[in-house]
C-alpha positions in Angstrom: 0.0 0.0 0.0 1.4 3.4 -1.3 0.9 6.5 1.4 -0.7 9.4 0.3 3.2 10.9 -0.2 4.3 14.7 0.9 3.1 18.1 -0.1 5.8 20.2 -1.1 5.5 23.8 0.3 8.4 26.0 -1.5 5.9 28.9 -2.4 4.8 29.5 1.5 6.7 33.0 2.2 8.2 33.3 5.6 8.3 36.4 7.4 10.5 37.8 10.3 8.2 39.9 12.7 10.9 40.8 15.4 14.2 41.2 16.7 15.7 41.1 19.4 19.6 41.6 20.1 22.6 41.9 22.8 26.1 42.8 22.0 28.7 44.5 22.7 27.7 47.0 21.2 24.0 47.2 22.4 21.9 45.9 24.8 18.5 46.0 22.2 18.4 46.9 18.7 18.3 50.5 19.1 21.6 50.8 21.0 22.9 48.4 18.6 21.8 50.1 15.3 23.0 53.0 16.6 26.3 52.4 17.5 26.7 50.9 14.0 25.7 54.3 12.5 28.1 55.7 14.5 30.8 53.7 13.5 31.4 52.5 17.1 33.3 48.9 17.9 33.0 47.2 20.8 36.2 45.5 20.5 38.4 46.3 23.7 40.4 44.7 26.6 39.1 41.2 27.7 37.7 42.0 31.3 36.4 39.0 32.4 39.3 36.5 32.3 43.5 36.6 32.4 44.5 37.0 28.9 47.9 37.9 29.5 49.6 34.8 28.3 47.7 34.8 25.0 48.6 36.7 21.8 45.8 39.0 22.1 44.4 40.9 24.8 41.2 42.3 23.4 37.8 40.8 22.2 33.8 42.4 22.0 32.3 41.4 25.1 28.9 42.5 27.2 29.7 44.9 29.7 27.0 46.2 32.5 24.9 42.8 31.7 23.3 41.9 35.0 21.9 38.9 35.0 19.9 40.4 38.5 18.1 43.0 35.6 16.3 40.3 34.2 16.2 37.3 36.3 15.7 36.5 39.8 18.0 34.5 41.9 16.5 31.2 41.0 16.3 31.6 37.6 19.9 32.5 37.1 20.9 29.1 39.1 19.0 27.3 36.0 20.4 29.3 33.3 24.0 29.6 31.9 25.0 32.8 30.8 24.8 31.7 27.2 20.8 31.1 28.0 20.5 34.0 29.8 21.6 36.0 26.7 19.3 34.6 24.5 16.3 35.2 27.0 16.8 38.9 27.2 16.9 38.7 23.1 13.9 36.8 22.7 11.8 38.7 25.2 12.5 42.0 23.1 11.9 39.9 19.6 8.6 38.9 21.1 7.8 42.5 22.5 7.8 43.9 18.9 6.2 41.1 16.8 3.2 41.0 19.4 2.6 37.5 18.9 -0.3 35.8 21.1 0.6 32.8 22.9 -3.1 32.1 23.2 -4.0 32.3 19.7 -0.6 30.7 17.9 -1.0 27.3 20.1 2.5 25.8 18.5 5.1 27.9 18.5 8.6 26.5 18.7 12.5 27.4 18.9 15.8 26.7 17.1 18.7 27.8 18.7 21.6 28.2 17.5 25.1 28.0 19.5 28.2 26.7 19.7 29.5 26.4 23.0 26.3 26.7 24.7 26.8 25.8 28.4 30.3 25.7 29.0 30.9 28.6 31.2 29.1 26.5 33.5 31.7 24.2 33.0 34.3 26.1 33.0 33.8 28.0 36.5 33.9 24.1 38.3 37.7 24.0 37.0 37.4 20.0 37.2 36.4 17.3 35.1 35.1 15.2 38.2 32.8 15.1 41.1 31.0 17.6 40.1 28.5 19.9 41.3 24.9 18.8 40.0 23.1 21.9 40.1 26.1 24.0 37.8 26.4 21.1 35.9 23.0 20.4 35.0 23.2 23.9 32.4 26.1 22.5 31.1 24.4 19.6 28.3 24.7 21.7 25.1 20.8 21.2 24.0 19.7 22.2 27.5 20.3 26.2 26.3 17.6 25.5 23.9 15.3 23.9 26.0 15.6 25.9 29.6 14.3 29.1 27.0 11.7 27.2 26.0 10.9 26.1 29.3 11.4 29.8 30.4 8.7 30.9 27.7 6.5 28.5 27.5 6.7 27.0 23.9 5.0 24.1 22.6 5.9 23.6 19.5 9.5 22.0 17.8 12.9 22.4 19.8 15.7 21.7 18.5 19.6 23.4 19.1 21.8 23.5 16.3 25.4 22.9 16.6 27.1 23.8 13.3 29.3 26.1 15.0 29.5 29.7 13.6 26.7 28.9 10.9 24.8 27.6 13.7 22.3 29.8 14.0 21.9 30.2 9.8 21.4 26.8 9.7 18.7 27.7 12.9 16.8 30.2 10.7 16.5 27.9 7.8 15.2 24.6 9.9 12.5 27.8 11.5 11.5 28.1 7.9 11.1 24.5 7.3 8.9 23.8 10.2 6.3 26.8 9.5 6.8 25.5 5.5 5.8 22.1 6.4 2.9 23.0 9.0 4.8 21.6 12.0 4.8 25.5 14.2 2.6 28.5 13.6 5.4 30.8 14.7 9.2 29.9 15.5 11.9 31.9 17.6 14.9 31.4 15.5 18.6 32.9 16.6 21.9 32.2 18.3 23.7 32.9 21.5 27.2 32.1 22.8 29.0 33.5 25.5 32.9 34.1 26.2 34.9 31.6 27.4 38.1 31.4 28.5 39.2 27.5 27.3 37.8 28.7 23.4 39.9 32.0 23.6 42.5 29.5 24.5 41.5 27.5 21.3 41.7 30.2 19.4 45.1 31.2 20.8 46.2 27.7 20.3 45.5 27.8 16.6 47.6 31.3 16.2 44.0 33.1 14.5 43.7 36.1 16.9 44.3 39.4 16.0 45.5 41.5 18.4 44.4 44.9 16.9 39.9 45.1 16.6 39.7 42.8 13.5 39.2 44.0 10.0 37.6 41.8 7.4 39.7 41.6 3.8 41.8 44.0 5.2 45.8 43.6 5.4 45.9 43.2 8.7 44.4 39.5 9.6 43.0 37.6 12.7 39.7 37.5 13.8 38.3 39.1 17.2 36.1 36.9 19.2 33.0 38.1 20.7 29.9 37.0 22.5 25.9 38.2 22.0 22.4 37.0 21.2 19.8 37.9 18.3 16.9 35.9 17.8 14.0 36.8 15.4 10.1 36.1 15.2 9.3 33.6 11.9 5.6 33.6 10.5 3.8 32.8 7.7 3.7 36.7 5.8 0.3 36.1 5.4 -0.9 35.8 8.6 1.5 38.4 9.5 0.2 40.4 6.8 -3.7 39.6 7.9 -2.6 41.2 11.7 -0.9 43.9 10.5 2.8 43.0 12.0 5.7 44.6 11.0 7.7 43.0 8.4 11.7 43.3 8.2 12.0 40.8 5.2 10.7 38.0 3.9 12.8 34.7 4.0 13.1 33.2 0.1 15.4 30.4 0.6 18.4 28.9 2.1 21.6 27.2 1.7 23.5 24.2 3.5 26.5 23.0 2.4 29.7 20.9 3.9 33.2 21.5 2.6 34.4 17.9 2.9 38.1 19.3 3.4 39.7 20.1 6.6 38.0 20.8 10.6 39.2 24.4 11.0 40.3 25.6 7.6 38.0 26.3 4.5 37.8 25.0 1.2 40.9 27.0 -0.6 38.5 28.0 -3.6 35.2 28.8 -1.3 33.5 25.7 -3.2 31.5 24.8 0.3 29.9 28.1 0.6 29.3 28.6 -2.9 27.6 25.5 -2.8 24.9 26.9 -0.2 24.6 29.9 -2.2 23.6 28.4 -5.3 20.9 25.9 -3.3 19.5 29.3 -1.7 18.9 31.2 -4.7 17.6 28.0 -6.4 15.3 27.6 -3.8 14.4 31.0 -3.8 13.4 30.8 -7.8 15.3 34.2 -8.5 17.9 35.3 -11.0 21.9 35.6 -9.6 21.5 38.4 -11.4 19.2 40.0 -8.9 21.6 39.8 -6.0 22.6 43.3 -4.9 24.7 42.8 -1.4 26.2 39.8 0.4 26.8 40.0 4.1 29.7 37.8 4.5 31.3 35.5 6.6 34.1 37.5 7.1 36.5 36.9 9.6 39.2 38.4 9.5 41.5 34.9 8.8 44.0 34.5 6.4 42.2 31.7 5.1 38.6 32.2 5.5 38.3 35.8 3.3 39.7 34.8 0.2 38.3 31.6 0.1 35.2 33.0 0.1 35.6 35.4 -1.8 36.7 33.2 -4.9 33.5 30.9 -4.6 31.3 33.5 -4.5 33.2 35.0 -7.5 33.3 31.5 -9.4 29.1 31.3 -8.8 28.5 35.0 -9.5 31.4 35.5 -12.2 31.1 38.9 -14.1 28.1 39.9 -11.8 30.1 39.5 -8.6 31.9 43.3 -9.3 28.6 45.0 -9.2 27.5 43.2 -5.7 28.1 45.4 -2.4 30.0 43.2 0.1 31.0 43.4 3.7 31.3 41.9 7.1 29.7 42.9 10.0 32.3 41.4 12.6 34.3 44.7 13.2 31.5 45.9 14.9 31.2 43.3 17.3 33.1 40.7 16.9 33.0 37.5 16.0 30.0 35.6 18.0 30.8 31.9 16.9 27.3 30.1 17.4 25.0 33.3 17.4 27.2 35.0 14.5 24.8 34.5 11.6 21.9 35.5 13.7 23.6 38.7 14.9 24.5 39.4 11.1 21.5 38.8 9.7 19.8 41.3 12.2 21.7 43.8 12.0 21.8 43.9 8.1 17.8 43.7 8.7 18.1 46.8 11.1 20.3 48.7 8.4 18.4 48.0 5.2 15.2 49.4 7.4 17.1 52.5 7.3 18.6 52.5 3.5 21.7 51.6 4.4 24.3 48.6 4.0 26.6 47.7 7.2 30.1 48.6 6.8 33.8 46.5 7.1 35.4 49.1 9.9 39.2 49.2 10.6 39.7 49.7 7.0 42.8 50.7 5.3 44.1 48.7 2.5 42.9 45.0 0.5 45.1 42.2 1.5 46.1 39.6 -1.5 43.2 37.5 -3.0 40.6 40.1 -0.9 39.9 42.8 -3.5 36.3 43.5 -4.5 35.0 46.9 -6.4 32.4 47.4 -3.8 33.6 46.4 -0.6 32.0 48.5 1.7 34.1 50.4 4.0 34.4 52.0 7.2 31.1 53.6 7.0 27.1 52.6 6.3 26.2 52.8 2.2 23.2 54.4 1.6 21.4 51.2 -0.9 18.4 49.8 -1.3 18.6 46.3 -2.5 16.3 44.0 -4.3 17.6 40.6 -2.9 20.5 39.5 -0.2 22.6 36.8 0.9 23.5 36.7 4.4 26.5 33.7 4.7 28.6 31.9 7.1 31.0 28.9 7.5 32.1 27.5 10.4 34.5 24.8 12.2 33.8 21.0 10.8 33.6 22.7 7.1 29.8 23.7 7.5 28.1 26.4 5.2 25.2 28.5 5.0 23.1 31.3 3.0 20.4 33.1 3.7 18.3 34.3 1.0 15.7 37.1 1.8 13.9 39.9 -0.1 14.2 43.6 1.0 10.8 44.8 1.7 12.2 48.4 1.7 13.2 48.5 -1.6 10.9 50.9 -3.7 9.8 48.2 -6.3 8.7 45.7 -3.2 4.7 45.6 -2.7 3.1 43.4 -0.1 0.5 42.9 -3.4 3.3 41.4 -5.7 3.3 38.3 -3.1 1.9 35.7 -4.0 1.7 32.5 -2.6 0.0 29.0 -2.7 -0.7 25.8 0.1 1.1 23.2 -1.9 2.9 22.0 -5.1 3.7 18.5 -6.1 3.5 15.8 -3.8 6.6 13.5 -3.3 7.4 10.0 -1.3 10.4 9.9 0.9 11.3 6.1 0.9 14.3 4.0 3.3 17.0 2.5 1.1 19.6 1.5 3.4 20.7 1.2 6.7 23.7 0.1 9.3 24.3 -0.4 13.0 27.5 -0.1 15.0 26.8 -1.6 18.8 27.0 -4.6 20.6 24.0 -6.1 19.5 25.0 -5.7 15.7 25.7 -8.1 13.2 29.0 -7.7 10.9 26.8 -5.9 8.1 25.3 -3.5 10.7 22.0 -5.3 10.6 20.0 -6.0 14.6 17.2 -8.1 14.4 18.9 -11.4 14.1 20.1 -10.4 18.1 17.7 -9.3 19.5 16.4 -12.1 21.5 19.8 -13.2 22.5 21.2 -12.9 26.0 21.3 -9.3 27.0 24.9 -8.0 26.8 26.9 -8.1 30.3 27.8 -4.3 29.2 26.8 -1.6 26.7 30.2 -0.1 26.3 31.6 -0.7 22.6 34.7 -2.5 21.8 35.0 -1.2 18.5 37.9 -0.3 16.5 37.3 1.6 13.2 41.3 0.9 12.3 40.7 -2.8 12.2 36.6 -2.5 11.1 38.7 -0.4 7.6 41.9 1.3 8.3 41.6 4.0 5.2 38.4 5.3 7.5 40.6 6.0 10.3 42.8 8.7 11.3 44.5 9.2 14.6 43.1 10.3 17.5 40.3 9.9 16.0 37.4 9.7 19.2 35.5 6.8 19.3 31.8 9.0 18.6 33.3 9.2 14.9 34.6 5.9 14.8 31.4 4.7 15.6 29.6 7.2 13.4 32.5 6.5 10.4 31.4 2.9 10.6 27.5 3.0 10.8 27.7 5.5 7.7 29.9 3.1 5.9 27.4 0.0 6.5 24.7 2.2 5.4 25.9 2.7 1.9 27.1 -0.5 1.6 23.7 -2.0 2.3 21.7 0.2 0.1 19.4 -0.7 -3.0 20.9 2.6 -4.7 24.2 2.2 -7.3 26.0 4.5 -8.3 25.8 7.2 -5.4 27.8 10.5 -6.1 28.5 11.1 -2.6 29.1 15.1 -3.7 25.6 15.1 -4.2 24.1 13.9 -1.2 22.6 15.2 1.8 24.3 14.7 5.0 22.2 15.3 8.6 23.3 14.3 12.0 22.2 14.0 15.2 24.8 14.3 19.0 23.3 15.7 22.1 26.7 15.8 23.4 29.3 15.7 21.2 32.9 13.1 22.0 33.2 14.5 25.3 36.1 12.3 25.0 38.1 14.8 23.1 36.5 17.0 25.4 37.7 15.9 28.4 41.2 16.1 26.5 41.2 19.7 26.0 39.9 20.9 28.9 42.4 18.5 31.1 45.0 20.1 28.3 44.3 23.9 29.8 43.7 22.4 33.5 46.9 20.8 33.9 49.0 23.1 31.5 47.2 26.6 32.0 45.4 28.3 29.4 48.3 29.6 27.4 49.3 25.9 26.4 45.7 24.7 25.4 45.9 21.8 23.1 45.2 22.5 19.2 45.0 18.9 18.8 42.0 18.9 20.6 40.2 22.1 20.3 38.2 21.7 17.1 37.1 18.3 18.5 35.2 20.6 21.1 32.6 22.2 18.4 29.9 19.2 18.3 29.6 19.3 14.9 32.5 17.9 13.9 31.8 14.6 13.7 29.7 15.4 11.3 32.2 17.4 9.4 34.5 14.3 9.8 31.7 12.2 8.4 31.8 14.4 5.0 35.2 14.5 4.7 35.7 10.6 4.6 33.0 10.3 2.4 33.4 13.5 0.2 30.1 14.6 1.3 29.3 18.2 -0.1 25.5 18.3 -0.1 22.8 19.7 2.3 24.6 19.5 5.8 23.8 20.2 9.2 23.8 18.5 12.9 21.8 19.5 16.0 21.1 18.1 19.9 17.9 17.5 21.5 18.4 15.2 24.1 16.9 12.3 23.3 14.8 12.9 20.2 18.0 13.5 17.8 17.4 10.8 15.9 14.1 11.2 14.4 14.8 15.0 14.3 17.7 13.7 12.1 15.1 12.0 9.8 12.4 15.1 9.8 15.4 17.3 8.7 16.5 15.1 6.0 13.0 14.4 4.7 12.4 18.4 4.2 15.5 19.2 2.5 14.1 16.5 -0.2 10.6 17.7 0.0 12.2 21.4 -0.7 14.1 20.1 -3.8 17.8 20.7 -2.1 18.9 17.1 -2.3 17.3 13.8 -3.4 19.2 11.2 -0.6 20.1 12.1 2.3 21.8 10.3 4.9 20.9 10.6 8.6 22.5 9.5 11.5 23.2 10.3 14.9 25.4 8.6 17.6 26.3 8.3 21.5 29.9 8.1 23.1 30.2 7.5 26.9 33.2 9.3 29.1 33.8 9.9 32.5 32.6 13.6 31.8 29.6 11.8 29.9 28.6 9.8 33.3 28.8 12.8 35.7 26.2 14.8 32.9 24.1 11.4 33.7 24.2 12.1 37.5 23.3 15.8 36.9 20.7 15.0 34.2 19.0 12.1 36.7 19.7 9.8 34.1 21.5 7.2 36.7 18.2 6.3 37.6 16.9 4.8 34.6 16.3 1.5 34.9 18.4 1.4 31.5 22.2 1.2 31.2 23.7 3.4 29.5 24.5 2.5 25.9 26.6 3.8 22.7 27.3 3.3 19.3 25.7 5.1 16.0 23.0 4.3 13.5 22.8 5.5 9.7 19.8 5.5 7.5 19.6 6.8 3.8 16.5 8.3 2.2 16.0 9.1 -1.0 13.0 10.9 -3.3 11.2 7.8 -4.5 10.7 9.4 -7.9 14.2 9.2 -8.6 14.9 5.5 -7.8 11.3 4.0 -9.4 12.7 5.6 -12.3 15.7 3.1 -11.7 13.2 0.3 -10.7 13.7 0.4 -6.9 11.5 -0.2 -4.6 12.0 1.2 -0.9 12.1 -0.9 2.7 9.7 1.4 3.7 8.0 5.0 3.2 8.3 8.1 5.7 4.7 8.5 6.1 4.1 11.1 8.7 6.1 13.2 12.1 4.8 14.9 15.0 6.7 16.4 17.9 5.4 18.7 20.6 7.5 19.9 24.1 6.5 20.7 27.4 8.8 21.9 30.1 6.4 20.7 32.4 7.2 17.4 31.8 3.8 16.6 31.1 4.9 14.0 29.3 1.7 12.0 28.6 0.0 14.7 27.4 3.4 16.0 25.1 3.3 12.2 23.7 -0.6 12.1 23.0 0.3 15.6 21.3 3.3 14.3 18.9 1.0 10.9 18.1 -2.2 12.5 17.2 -0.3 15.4 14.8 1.9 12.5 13.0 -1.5 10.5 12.4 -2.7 13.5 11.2 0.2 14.5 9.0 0.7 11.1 7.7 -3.5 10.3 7.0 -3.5 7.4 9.1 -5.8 6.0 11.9 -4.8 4.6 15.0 -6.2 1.2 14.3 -4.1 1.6 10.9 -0.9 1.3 13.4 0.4 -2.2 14.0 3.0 -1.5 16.5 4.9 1.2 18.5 8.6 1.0 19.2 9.4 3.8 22.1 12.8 5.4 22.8 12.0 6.3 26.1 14.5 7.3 29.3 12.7 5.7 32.3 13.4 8.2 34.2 10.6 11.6 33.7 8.5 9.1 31.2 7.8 6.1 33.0 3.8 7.2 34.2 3.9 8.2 30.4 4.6 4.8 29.0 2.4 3.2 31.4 -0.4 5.3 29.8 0.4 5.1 26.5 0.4 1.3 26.6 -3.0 1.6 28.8 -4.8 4.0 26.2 -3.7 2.0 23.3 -3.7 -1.2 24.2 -5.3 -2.5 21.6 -1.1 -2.0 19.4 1.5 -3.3 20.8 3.7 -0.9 22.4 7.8 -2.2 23.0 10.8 -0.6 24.0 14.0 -2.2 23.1 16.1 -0.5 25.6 16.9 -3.0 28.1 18.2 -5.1 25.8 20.3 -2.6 24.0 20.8 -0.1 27.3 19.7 3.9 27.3 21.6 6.2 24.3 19.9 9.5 24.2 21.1 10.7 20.8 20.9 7.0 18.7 18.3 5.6 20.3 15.4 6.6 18.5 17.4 5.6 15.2 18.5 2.5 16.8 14.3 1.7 17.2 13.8 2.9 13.7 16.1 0.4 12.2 14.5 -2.5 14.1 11.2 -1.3 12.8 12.2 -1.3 9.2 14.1 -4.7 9.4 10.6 -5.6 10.6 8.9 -4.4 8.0 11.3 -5.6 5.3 11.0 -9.4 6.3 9.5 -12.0 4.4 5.8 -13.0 5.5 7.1 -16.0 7.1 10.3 -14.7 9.0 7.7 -11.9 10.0 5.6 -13.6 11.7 8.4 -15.9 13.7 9.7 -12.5 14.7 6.0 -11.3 15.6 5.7 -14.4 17.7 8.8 -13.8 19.6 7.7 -10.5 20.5 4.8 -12.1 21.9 2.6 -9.6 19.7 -1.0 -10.6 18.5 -0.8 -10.0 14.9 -0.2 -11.8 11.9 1.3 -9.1 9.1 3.3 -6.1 10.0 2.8 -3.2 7.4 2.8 0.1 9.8 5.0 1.1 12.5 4.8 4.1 15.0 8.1 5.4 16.5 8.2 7.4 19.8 10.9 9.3 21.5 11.0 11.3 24.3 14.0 13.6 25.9 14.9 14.5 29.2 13.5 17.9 29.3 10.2 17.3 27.9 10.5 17.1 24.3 8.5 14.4 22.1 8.5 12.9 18.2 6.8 10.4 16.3 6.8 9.2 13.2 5.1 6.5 11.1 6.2 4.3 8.6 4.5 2.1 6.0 5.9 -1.2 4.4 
């Protein structure tokens, strides 16, 4: 039986409705703006740490932020400062786009960051024995979900971790969920705070500047910073219908991966180039109507002419009559919440006729000249179209396509826009396992019903699994990931894969806090000054996934986020849209778990030692594709992607969160409940026990199995773990099926529909359904 397949939504027009911002050179938008007409910088001397052994002294931090101005004594003990930040940003966003809780019921948040949490951390100056409560803010996807706790949001939560395009890559999934009908409204943005141990990093790897950085200029190094901007998403036409103010209207968006090195960029700019063209392809424009390019800019030897050459080599001729600049002289570079902080300020200048300015300028390095660099000082222009870009750590890309609604031919009665276009399939083609209950080819079912394992940890070595996968020091979340990714190709349907041309989406609450643990213990038993630059780039969680496109020369649509516990089906959700928007047509999505001593004290701190579960790790690959484009090659998929739903409740109200996810992914995916012939459920045992109970009790009439105690507790895999089993299920012959059915002790005879559940620590829920 064929599903009823996707509707494709490109033509819905986003809208961003608010802004809300705090840098160092502003505490709200106003101060900010102004300050940037004013040609200010707030680039100075590091106050809030020794910087006396590094090779530069200065960076753009906060002063006279109080966290007792905003919060009161309790909730600062539950927010680290990177949190905090992004609260006072989203409260002023909210302010101005007026947005009523009561009548948008799902509203959700994707936050961007890249070293969310480690200040809290950082202040315990240890690796053990930790204190619970500091720790607790520490888990890099629990800055996401304390703000949405803090505000109340219902709707999806996810935090990006691409590093500095983090929170680009965090406006584009906001699009996608209001584009797909998952949120009414999102909160999209980034935060990051300063921290001594990635000042130290970036001592380490010799990229400081110790004058205020200037973009293309002769002088190079980059100036770290630390801030929050976060912007109000809507459909335009309901924004439109209430009379909201509009800044710009969101066209399209760009992810790409370099596949080339963890800290340096692609020589010729091909990864960013890459995201550029996917943006303006998705936007349905013209190159030609490009007028300015915010860019990444950062000040690097490497990073501005690299990009300037791709987005010369895309452009060609055109490029010369493009303004560019860089916004980072104002205020730094802001890692995670960079592309967010960009893009708003380039919002909050185009309101005003103007284009933000490179400052510190004096003369064009080699390989940075461009005609209409903008300099010094605000241009007064009016653009038709613009590209906001960044790259980041791990290789990871992405553009921003958005129309200026101040430009003098824009009309809100030029819009148009439309429900749906074609509708597509997204079918399972392959799949592969690394953990102790896999098989050789990465396959589970054959063990499940074997003796549980004595232990969950993994005595896997990718050297001996294939040494040309394996490079030294290479931590064992990787290895693990490598591996699964590997097994995943090998066991697809699909021939003839141009790996340059697929997708690439991955899922890590945590990161290899393995190479983690190495860093820090590098600056805690050597001092700052000596930091390891072996380590450091290890420390930005996406880079197993940048590892991941590098061994496979992935270039594609690539991202990677933490939820705590739903990652893998967000994986799967994010991976599904990018093929429903037309960006890739397979994707492979993954996710993976790695367990440390720094890992098990997170468990104390998280509650998680009181599962009933062990903890487990390992990684799980699966590869979609467009099941247009493999019929026409005469495949047939394991199974179809039917339907999702996800829904989050800081309350931990997690029956009625669950109920909430199930009854919007039977909705989405056209199906009855009695159309469902089992559930697998990812769940923690620890705030979802009373909700498994109930879910079993209310439908009792489908079996409803969790599979963790025999394969132990791994927040990020887990839910892909379940999925696999589920399509192994599916994909069995009649007979084999029903042998399997009958060791499950279910009472059925033919499995054709399956129902996967996951639930995170803090609240957050996902289904999704899937049909033999």
């Amino acid at each position: 039986m064929e599903g009823t397949g996707w509707e494709t939504v490109n033509s819905l027009k986003v809208a961003v409705t608010g802004i809300g911002i705090l840098t160092s050179i502003g505490h709200n938008k106003e101060e900010v703006f102004q300050n940037m007409l004013d040609n200010q910088t707030g680039i100075g001397p590091i106050q809030s740490f020794d910087v006396q052994e590094f090779i530069s002294q200065i960076g753009a931090e906060i002063s006279s932020f109080q966290p007792s101005d905003h919060f009161t004594p309790e909730e600062q003990k539950g927010l680290d400062r990177c949190a905090q930040y992004a609260v006072v940003s989203i409260k002023e966003a909210l302010e101005e786009a007026r947005v009523d809780q009561t009548v948008e019921k799902t509203i959700g948040l994707a936050f961007g960051t890249c070293n969310g949490g480690l200040n809290s951390l950082e202040e315990q100056r240890a690796l053990q024995e930790l204190d619970l409560e500091k720790t607790r803010n520490y888990p890099f996807y629990q800055q996401g979900d304390v703000v949405a706790k803090y505000f109340g949001l219902t709707g999806p939560v996810i935090t990006l971790n691409t590093a500095c395009a983090a929170s680009g890559n965090a406006i584009g999934y906001a699009c996608d969920m209001i584009r797909h009908g998952f949120a009414d409204v999102m909160i999209a943005g980034g935060s990051d705070s300063m921290s001594t141990s990635v000042y130290a990093g970036f001592n380490a790897l010799k990229a400081l500047n110790d004058q205020p950085c200037s973009p293309y200029n002769e002088q190079y190094g980059l100036s770290l910073g630390e801030g929050s901007a976060f912007l109000v998403l809507e459909p335009l036409e309901k924004a439109l219908a209430r009379d909201a103010k509009v800044y710009t209207i969101v066209e399209g968006y760009g992810l790409s991966s370099d596949a080339y090195h963890e800290t340096a960029p692609q020589p010729e700019g091909q990864g960013i180039r890459k995201a550029v063209e996917m943006a303006i392809e998705q936007g349905n424009i013209s190159k030609d109507e490009i007028d300015y390019i915010n860019t990444h800019g950062t000040g690097t030897k490497a990073n501005d002419p690299a990009e300037l050459r791709g987005l010369r080599a895309y452009f060609g001729k055109q490029f010369d009559n493009i303004y560019v600049s860089s916004s980072k002289a104002y205020f730094g570079h802001n890692l995670g919440a960079a592309a967010a902080i960009e893009y708003a300020t380039t919002l909050l200048a185009l309101e005003q006729g103007l284009l933000p300015a490179t400052l510190h300028f004096s003369q064009a390095r080699e390989g940075c000249n461009h005609p209409k660099l903008v300099t010094n000082e605000m241009k007064s222009y009016k653009p038709k179209y613009f590209l906001c870009n960044n790259s980041a750590f791990g290789g990871h890309n992405s553009s921003i396509l958005s129309k200026n609604v101040y430009h003098p031919a824009f009309s809100p009665a030029t819009i148009t826009t439309s429900s749906a276009e074609e509708k597509k399939r997204i079918g399972v083609y392959g799949y592969g396992t690394i953990h102790r209950l896999a098989d050789h080819d990465g396959t589970l079912l054959s063990n499940l019903h074997q003796d549980s394992p004595t232990t969950f940890q993994l005595d896997f070595s990718l050297k001996e699994y294939n040494r040309s996968l394996y490079e030294r020091r290479m931590n064992p979340l990787t290895q693990y990931s490598i591996a699964a990714c590997d097994l995943a190709l090998k066991n697809t349907s699909l021939s003839n894969i141009d790996n340059e041309q697929i997708g690439l989406v991955y899922g890590t609450s945590r990161g290899s806090l393995k190479s983690a643990e190495k860093y820090l213990g590098s600056i805690l038993e050597r001092g700052a000054g000596n930091a390891s630059s072996v380590y450091f780039p290890d420390m930005v969680l996406n880079s197993t996934a940048g590892k991941l496109a590098k061994k496979f020369g992935i270039k594609g649509f690539s991202s990677s986020h933490s939820s705590g516990g739903i990652d893998g089906l967000q994986a799967i959700l994010y991976g599904m849209t990018s093929i429903l928007d037309g960006k890739q047509s397979t994707v492979l999505v993954g996710a993976g778990d790695e367990r440390s001593g720094l890992s098990d004290e997170i468990d104390r701190a998280m509650n998680l030692q009181n599962s009933s579960y062990e903890i487990g790790e390992g990684s799980t690959f699966i590869l979609l594709a467009d099941t247009k484009v493999t019929e026409e090659k005469g495949l047939d998929p394991i199974a179809t992607i039917e339907g999702f739903g996800q829904a989050f409740s800081g309350q931990n109200d997690m029956d009625q969160t669950i109920q909430h996810a199930v009854e919007q992914c039977l909705q989405n995916a056209n199906l009855s409940e009695d159309e469902i012939d089992f559930i697998f459920y990812h769940n923690n045992n620890v705030t979802d026990i009373d909700a498994f109970l109930q879910l079993k009790e209310r439908l009792g009439h489908i079996p409803v199995y969790t599979l963790n105690h025999l394969c132990g507790y791994m927040e990020s895999n887990g839910s892909l773990f379940h999925a696999q089993v589920a399509l192994e299920l599916l994909a069995l012959p009649k007979e084999e099926q029903q042998s399997m059915i009958h060791a499950f002790g279910w009472p059925k005879n033919d499995l054709r529909t399956g129902l996967i559940i996951t639930t995170s620590i803090n609240g957050n829920s996902m289904a999704m359904a899937i049909r033999k």
